[in-house]
C-alpha distance (Angstrom), angle and dihedral (degrees) to the residues before:
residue distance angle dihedral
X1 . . .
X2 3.97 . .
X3 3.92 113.4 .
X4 4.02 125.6 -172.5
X5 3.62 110.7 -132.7
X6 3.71 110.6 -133.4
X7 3.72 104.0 169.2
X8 3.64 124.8 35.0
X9 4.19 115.9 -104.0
X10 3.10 137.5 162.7
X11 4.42 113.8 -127.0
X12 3.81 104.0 -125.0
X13 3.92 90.8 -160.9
X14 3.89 95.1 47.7
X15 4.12 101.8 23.7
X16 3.79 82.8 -135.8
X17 4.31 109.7 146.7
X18 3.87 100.8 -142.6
X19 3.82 115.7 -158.5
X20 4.02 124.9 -150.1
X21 3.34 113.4 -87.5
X22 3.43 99.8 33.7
X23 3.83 127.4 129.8
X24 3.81 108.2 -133.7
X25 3.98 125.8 -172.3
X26 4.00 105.8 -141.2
X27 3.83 132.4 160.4
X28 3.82 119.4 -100.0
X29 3.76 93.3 -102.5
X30 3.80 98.8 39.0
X31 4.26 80.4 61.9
X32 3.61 86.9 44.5
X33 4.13 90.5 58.5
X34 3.68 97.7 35.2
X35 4.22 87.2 58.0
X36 3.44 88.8 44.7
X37 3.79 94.0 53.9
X38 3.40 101.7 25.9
X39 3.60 113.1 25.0
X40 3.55 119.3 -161.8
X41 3.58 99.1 12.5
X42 3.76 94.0 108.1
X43 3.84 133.6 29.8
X44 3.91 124.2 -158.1
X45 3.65 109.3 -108.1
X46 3.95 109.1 -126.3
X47 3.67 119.1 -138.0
X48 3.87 108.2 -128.2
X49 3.95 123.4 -121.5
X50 3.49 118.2 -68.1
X51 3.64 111.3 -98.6
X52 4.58 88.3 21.9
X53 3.43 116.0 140.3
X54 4.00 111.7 -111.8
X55 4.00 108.4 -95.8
X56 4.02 90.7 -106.7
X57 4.34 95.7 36.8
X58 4.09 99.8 142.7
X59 3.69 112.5 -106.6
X60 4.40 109.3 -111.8
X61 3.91 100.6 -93.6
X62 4.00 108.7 -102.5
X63 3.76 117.6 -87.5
X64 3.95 131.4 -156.5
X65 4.13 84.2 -107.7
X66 3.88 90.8 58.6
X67 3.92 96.5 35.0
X68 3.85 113.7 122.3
X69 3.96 108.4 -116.8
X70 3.44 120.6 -97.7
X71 4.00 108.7 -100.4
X72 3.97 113.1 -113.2
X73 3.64 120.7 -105.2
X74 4.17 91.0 -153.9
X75 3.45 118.4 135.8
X76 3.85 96.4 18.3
X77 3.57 122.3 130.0
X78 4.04 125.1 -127.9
């Protein structure tokens, strides 16, 4: 199961240092101790949707059909 480190530990099994941020693969009931020790120093990592874009997918590049209009100039004085 992937976990996001959010506080910095040390694993006592592996002697690994884990920094926040991090995405760590661990076994169901190595995530189960770790809470149990030290909760909230790792989240589960959800799997997104089937089908989801990634977080950081690009955007499609702008076309003219998805343009904003261009704003009117009526009624202004020169």
């Amino acid at each position: 199961m992937k976990v996001i480190v959010n506080k910095r530990f040390r694993d006592k099994h592996t002697k690994e240092l884990y920094q926040p941020g991090q995405v760590v693969e661990l076994s169901d009931e190595r995530v189960a101790e770790v809470n149990e020790a030290l909760p909230g120093f790792i989240d589960v990592q959800r799997e997104p949707p089937q089908g989801a874009a990634p977080p950081n997918a690009e955007l499609p590049e702008a076309t003219e059909q998805n343009k904003p209009a261009p704003k009117s100039s009526k009624g202004a004085k020169s």
